[in-house]
HTML snippet that shows the backbone in 3Dmol.js (N, CA, C, O; Angstrom):
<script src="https://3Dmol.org/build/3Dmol-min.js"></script>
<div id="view" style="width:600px;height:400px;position:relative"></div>
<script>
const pdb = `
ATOM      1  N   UNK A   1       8.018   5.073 -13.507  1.00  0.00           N
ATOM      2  CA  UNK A   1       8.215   5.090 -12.072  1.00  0.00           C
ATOM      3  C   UNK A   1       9.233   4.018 -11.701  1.00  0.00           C
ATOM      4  O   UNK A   1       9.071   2.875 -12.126  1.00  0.00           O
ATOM      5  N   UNK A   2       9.819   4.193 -11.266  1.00  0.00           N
ATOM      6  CA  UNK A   2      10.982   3.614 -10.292  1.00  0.00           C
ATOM      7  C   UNK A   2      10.720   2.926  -9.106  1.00  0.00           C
ATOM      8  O   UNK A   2       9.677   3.265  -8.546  1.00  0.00           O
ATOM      9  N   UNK A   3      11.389   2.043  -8.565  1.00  0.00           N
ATOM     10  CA  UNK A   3      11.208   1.465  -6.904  1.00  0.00           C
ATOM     11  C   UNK A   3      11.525   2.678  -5.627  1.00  0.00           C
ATOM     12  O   UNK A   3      10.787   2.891  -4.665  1.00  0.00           O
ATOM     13  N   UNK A   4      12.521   3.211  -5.865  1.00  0.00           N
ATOM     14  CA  UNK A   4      12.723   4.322  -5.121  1.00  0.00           C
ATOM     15  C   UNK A   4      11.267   5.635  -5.114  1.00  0.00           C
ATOM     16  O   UNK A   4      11.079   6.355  -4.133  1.00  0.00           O
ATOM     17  N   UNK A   5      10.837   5.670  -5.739  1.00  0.00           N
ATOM     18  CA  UNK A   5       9.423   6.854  -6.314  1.00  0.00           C
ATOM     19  C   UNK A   5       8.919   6.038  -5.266  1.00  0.00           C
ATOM     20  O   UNK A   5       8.736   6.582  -4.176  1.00  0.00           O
ATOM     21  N   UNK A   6       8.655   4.796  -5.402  1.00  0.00           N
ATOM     22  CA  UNK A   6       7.673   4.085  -4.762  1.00  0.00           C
ATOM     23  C   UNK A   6       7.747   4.101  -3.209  1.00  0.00           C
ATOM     24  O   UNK A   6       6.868   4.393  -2.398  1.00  0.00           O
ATOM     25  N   UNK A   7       9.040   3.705  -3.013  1.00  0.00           N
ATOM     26  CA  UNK A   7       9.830   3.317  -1.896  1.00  0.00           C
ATOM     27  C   UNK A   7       9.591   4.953  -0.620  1.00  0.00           C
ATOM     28  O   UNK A   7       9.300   5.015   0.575  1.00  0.00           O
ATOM     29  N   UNK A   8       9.824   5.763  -1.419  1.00  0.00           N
ATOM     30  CA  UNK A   8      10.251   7.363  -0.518  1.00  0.00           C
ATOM     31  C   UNK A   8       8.421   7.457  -0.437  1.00  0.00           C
ATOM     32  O   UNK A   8       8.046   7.472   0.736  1.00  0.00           O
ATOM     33  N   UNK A   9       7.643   7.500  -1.127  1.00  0.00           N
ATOM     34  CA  UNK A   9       5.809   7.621  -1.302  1.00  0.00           C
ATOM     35  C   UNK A   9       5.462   7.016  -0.077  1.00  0.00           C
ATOM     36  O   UNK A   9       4.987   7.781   0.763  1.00  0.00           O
ATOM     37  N   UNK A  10       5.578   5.880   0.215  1.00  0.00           N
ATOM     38  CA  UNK A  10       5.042   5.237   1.742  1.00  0.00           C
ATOM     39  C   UNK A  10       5.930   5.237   2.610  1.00  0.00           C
ATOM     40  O   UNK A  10       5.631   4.814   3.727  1.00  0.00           O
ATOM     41  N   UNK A  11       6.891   5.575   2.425  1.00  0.00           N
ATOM     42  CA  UNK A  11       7.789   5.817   3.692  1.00  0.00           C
ATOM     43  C   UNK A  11       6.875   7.443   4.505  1.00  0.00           C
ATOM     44  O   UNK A  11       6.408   7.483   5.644  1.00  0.00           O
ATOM     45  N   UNK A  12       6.870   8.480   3.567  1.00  0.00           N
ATOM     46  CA  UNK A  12       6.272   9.255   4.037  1.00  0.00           C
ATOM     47  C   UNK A  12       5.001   9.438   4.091  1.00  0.00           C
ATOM     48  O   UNK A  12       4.508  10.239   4.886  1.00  0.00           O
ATOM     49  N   UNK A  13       4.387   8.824   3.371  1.00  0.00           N
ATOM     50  CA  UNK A  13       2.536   8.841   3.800  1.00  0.00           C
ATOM     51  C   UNK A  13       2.022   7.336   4.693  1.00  0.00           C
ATOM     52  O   UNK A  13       0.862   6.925   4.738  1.00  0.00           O
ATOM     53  N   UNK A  14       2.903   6.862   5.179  1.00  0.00           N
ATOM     54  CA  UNK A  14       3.095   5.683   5.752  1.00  0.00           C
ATOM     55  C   UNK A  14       1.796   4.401   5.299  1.00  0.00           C
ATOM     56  O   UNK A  14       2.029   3.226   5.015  1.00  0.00           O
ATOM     57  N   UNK A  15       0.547   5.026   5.348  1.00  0.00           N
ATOM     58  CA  UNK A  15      -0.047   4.075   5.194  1.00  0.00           C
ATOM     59  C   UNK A  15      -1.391   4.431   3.274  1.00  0.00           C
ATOM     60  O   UNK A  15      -2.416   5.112   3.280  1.00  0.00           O
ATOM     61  N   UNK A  16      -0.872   3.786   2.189  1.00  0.00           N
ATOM     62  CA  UNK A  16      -1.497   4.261   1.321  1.00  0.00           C
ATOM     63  C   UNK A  16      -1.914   3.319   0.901  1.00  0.00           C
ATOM     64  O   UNK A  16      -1.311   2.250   0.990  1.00  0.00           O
ATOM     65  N   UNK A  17      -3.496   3.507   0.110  1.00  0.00           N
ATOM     66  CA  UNK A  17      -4.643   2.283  -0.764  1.00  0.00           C
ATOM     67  C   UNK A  17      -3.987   2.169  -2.089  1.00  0.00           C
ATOM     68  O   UNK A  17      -3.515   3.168  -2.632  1.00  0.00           O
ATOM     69  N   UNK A  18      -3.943   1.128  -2.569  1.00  0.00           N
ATOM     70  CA  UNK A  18      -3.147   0.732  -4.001  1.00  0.00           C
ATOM     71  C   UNK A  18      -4.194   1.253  -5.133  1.00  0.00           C
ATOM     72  O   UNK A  18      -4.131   0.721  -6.241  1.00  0.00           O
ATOM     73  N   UNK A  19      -4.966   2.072  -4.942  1.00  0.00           N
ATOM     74  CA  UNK A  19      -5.785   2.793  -5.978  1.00  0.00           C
ATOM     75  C   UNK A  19      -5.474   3.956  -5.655  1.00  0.00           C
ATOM     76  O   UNK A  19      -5.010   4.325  -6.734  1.00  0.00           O
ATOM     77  N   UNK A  20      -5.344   5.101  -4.768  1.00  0.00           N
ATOM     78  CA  UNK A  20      -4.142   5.878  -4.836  1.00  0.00           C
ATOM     79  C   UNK A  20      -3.089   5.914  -5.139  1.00  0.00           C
ATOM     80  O   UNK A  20      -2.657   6.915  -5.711  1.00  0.00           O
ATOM     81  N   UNK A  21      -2.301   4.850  -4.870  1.00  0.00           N
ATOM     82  CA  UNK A  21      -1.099   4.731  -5.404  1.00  0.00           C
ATOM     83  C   UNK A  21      -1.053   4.991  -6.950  1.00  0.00           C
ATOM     84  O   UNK A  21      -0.394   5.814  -7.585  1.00  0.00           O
ATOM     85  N   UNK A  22      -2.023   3.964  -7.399  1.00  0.00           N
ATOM     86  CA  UNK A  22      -2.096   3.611  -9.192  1.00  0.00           C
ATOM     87  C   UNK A  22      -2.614   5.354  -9.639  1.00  0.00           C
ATOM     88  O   UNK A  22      -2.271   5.754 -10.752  1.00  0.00           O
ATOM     89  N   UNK A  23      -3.198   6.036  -8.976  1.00  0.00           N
ATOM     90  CA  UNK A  23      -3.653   7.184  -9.464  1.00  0.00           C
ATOM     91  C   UNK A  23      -2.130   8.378  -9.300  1.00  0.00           C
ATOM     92  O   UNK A  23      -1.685   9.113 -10.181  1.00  0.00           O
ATOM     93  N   UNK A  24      -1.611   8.203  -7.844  1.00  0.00           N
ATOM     94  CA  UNK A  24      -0.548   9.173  -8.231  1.00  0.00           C
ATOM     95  C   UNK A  24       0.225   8.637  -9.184  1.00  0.00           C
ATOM     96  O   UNK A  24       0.423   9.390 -10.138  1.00  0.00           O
ATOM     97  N   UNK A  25       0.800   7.424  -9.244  1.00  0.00           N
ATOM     98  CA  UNK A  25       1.706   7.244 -10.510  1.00  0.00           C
ATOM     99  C   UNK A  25       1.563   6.931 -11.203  1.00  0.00           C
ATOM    100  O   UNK A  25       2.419   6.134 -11.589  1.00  0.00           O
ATOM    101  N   UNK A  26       0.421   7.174 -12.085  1.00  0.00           N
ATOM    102  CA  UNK A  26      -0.441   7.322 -13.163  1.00  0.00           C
ATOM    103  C   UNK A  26      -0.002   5.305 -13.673  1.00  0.00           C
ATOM    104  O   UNK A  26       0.403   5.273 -14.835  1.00  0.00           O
ATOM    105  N   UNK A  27      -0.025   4.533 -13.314  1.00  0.00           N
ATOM    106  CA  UNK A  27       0.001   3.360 -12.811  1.00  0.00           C
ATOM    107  C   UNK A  27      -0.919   2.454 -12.816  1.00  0.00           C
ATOM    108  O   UNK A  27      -1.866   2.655 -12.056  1.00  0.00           O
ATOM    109  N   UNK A  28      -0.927   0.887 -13.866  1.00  0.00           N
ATOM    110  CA  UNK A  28      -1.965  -0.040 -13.095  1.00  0.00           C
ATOM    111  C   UNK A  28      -1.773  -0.759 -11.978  1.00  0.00           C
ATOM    112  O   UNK A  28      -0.591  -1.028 -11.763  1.00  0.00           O
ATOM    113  N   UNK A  29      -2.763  -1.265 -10.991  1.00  0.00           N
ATOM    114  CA  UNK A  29      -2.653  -1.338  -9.788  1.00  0.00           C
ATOM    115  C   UNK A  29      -1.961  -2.804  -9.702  1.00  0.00           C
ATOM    116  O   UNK A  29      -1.448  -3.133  -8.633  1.00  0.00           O
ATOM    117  N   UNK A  30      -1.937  -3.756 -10.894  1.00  0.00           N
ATOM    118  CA  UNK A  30      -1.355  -4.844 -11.345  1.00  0.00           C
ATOM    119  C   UNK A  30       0.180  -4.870 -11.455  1.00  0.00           C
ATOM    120  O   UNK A  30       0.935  -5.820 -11.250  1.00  0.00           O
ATOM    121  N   UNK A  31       0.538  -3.318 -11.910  1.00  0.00           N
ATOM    122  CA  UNK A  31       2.138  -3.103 -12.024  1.00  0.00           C
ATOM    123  C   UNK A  31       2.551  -3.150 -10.246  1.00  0.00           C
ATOM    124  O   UNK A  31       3.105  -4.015  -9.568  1.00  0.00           O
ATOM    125  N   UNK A  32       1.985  -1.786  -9.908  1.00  0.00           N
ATOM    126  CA  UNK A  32       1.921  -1.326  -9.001  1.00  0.00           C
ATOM    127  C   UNK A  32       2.072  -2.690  -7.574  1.00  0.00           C
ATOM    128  O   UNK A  32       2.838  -2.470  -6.636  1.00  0.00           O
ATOM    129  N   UNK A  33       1.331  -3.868  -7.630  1.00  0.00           N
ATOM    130  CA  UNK A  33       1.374  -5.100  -6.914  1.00  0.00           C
ATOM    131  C   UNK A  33       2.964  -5.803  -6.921  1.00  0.00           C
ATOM    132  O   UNK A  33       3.572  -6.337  -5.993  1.00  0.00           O
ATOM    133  N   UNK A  34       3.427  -5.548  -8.534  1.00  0.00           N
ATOM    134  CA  UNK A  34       4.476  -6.392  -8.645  1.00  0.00           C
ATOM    135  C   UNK A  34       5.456  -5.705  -7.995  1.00  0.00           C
ATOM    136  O   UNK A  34       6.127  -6.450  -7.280  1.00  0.00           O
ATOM    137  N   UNK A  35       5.722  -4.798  -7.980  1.00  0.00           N
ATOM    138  CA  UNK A  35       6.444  -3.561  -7.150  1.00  0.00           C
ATOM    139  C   UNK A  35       6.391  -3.918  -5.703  1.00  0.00           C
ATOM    140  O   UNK A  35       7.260  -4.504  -5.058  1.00  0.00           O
ATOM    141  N   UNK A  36       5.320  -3.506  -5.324  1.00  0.00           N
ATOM    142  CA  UNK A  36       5.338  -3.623  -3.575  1.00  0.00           C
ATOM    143  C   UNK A  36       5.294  -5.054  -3.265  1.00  0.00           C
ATOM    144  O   UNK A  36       5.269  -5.381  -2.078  1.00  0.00           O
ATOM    145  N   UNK A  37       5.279  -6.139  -4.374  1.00  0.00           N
ATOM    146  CA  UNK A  37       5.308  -7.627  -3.758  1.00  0.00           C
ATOM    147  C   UNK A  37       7.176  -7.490  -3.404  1.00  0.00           C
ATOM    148  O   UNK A  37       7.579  -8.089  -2.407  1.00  0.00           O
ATOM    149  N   UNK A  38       7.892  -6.936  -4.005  1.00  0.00           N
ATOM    150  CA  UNK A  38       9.615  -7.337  -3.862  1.00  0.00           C
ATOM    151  C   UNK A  38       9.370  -6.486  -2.404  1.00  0.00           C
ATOM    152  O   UNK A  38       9.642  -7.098  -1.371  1.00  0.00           O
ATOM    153  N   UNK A  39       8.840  -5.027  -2.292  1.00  0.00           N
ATOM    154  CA  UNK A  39       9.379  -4.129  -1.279  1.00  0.00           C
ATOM    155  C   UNK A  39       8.489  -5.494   0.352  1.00  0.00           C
ATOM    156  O   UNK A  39       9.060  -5.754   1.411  1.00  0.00           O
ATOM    157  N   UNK A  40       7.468  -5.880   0.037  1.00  0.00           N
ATOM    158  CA  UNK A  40       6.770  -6.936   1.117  1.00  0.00           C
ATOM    159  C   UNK A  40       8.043  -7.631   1.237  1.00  0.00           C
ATOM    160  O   UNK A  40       8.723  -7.400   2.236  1.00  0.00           O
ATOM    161  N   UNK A  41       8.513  -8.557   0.245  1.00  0.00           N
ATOM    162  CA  UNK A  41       9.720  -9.528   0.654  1.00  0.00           C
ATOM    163  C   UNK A  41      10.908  -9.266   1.216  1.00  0.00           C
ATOM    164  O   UNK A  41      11.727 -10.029   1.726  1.00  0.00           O
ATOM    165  N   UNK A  42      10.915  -7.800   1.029  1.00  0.00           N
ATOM    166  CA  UNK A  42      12.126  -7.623   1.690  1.00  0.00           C
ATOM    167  C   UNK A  42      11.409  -6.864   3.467  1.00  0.00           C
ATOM    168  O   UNK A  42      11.987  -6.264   4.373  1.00  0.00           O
ATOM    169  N   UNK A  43      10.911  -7.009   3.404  1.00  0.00           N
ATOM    170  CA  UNK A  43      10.217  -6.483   4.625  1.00  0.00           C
ATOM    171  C   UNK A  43       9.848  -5.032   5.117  1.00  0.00           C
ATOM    172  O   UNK A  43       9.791  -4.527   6.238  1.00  0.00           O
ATOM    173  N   UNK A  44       9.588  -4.496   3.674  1.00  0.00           N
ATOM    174  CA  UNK A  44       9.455  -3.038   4.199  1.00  0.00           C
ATOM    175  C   UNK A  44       8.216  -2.282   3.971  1.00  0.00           C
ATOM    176  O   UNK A  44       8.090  -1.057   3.990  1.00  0.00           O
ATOM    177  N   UNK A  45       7.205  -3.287   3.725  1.00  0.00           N
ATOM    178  CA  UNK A  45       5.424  -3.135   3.706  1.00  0.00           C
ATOM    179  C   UNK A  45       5.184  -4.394   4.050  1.00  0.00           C
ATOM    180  O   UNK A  45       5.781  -5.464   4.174  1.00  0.00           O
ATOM    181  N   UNK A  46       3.877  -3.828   4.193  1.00  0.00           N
ATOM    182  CA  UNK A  46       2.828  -5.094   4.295  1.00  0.00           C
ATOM    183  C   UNK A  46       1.631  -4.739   3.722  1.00  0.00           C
ATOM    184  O   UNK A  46       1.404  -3.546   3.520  1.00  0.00           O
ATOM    185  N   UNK A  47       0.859  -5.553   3.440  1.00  0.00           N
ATOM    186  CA  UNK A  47       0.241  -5.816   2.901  1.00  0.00           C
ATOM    187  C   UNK A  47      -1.673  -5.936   3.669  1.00  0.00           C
ATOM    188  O   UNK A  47      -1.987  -7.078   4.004  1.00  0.00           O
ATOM    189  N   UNK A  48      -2.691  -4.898   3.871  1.00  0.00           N
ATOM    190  CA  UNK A  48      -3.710  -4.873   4.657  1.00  0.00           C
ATOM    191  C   UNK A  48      -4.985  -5.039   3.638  1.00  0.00           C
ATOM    192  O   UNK A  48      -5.396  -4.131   2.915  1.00  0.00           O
ATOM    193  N   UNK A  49      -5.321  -5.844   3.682  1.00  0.00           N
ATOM    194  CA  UNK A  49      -6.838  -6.020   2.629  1.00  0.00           C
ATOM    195  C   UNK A  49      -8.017  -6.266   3.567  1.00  0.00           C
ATOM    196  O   UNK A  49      -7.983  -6.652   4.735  1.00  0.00           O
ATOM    197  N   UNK A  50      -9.322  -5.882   2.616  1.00  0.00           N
ATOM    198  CA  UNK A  50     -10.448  -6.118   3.325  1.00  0.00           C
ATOM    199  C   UNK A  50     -10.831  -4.930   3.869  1.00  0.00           C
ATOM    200  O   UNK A  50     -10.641  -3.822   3.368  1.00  0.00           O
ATOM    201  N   UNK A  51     -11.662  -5.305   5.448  1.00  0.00           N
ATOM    202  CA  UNK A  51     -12.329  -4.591   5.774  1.00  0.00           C
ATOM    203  C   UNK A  51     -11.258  -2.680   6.239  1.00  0.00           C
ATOM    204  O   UNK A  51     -11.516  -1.481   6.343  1.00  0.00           O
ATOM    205  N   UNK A  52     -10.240  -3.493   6.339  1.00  0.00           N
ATOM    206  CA  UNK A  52      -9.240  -2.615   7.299  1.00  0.00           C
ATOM    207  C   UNK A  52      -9.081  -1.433   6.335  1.00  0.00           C
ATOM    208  O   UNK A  52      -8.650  -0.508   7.023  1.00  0.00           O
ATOM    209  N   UNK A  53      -9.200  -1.096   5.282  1.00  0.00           N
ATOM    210  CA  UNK A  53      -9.608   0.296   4.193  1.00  0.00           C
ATOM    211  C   UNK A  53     -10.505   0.287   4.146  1.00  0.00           C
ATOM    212  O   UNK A  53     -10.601   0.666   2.978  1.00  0.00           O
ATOM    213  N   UNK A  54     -11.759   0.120   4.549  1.00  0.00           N
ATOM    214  CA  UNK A  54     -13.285   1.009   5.025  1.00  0.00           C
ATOM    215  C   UNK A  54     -13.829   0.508   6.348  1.00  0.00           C
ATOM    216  O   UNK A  54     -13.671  -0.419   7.142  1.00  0.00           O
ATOM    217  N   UNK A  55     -14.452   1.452   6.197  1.00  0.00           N
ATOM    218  CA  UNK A  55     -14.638   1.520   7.974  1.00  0.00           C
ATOM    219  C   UNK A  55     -16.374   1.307   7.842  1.00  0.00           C
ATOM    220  O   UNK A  55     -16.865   0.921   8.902  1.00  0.00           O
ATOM    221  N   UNK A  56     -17.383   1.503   6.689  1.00  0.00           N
ATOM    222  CA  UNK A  56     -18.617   1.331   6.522  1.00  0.00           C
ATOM    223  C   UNK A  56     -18.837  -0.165   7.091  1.00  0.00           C
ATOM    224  O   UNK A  56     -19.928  -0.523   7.533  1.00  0.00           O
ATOM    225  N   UNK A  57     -18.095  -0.715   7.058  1.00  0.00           N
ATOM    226  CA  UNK A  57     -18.580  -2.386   7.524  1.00  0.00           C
ATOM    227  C   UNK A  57     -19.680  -3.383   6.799  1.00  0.00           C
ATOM    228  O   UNK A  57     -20.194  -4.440   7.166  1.00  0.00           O
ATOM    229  N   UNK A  58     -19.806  -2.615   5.661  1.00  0.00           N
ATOM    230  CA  UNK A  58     -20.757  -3.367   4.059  1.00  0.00           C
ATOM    231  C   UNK A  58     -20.838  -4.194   4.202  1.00  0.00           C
ATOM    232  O   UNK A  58     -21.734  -4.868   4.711  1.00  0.00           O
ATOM    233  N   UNK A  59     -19.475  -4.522   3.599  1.00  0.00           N
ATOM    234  CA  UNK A  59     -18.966  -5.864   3.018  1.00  0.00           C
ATOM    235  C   UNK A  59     -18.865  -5.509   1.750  1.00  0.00           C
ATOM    236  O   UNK A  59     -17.921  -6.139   1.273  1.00  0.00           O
ATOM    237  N   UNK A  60     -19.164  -5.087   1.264  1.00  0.00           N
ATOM    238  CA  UNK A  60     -20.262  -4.367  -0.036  1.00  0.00           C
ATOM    239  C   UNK A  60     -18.370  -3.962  -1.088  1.00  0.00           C
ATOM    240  O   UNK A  60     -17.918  -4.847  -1.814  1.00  0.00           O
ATOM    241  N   UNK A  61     -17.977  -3.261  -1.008  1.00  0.00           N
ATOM    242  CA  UNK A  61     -16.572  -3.450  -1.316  1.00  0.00           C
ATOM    243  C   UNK A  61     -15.698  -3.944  -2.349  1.00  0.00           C
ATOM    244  O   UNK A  61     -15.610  -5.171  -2.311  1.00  0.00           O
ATOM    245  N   UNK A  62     -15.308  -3.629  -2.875  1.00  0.00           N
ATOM    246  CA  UNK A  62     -14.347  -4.654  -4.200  1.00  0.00           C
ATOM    247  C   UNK A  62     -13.505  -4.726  -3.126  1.00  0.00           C
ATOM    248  O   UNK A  62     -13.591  -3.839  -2.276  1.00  0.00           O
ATOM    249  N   UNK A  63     -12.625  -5.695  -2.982  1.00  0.00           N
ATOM    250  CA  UNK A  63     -11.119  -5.968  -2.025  1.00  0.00           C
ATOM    251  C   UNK A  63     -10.189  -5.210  -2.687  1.00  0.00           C
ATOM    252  O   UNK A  63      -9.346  -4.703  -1.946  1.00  0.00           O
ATOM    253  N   UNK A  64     -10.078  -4.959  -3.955  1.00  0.00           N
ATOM    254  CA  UNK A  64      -9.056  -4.424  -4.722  1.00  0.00           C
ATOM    255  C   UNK A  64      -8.799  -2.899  -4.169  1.00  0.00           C
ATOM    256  O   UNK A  64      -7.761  -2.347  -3.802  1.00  0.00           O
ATOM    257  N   UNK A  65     -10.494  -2.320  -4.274  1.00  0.00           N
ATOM    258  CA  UNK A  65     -10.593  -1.281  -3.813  1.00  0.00           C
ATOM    259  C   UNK A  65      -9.912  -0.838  -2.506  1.00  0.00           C
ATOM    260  O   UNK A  65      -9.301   0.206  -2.278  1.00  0.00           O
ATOM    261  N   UNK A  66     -10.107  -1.640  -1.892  1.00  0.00           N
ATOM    262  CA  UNK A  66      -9.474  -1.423   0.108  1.00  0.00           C
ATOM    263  C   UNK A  66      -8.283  -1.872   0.031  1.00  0.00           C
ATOM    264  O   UNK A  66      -7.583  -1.749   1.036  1.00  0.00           O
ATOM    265  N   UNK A  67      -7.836  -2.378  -0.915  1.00  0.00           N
ATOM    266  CA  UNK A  67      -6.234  -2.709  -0.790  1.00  0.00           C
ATOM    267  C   UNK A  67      -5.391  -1.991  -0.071  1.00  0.00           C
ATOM    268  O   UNK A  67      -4.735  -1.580  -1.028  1.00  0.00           O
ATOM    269  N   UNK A  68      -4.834  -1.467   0.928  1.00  0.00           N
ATOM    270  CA  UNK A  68      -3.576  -0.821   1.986  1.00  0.00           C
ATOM    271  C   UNK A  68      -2.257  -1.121   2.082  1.00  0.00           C
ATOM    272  O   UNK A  68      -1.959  -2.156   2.677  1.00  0.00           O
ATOM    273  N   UNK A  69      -1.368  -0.410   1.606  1.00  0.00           N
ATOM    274  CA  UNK A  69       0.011  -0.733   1.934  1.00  0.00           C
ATOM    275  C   UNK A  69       0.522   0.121   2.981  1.00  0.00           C
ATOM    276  O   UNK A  69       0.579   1.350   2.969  1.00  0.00           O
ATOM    277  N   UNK A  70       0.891  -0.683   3.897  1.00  0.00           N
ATOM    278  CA  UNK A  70       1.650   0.445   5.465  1.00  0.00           C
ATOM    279  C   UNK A  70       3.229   0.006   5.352  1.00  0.00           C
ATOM    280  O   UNK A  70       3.764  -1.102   5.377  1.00  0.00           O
ATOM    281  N   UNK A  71       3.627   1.023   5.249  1.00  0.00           N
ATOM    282  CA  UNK A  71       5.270   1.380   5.596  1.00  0.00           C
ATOM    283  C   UNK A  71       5.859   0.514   6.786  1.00  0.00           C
ATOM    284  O   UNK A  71       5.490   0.999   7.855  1.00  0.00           O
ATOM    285  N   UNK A  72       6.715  -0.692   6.963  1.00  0.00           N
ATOM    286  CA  UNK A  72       7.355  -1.584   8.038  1.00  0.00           C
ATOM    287  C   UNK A  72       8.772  -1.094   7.862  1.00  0.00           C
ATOM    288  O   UNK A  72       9.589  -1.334   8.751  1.00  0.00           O
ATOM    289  N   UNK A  73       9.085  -0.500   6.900  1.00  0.00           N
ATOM    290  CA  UNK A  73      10.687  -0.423   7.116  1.00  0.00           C
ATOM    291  C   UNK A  73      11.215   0.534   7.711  1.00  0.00           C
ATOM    292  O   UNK A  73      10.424   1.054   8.498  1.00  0.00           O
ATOM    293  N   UNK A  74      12.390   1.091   7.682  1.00  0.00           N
ATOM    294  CA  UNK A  74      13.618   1.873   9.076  1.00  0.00           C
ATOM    295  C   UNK A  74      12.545   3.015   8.397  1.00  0.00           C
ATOM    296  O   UNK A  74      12.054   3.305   7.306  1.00  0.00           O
ATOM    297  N   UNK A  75      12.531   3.435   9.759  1.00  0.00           N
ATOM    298  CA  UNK A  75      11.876   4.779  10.036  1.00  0.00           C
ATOM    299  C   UNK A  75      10.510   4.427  10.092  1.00  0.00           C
ATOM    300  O   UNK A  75       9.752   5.304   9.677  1.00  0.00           O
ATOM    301  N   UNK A  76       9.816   3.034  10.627  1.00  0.00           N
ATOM    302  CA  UNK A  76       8.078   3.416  10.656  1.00  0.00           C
ATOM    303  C   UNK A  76       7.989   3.264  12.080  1.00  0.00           C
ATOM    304  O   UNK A  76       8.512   2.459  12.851  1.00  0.00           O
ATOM    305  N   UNK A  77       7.232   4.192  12.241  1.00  0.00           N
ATOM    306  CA  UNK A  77       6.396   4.224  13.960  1.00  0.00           C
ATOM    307  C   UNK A  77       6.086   2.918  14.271  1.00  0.00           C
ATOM    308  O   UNK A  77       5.394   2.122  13.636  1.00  0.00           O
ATOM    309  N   UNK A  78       6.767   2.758  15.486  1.00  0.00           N
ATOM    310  CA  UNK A  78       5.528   1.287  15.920  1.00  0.00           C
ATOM    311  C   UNK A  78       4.649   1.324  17.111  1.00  0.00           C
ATOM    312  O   UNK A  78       4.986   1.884  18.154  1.00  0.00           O
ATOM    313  N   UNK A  79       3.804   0.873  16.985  1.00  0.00           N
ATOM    314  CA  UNK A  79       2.609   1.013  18.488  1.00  0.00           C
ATOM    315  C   UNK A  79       2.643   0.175  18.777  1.00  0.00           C
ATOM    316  O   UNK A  79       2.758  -0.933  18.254  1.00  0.00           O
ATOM    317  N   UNK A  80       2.479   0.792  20.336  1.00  0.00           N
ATOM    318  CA  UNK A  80       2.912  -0.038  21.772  1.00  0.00           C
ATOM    319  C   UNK A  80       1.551  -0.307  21.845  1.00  0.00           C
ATOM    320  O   UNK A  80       1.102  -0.968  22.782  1.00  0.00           O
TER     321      UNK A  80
END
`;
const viewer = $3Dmol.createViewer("view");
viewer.addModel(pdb, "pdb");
viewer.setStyle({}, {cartoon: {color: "spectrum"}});
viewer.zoomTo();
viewer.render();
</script>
């Protein structure tokens, strides 16, 4: 997988869990981090952990598991 694979994937599903991710691109979620840490620096994700990928309100949770990457770069919706 490539940065671009990566790059075009959340541009169009805008907001994806880094255990999806690691599953479509047959991917560890460790590679997969080092990847979206350059696309974060350049400002075109961010980075959502915790509760904000489940909505059960546990706690209960691996963090790894809820990991979220949302699309910030040209072309993401923003709310008013």
């Amino acid at each position: 997988m490539i940065l671009s694979e990566l790059t075009g994937y959340l541009e169009q599903h805008r907001r994806v869990g880094l255990m999806d991710l690691a599953y479509r691109f047959e991917s560890s979620p460790d590679a997969l981090r080092g990847m979206l840490t350059i696309l974060e620096r350049k400002g075109r994700v961010r980075r959502i952990t915790g509760a904000a990928g489940c909505s059960s309100g546990c706690s209960k949770c691996d963090p790894a598991t809820v990991e979220t990457y949302e699309w910030v770069g040209e072309g993401a919706r923003t709310e008013s």
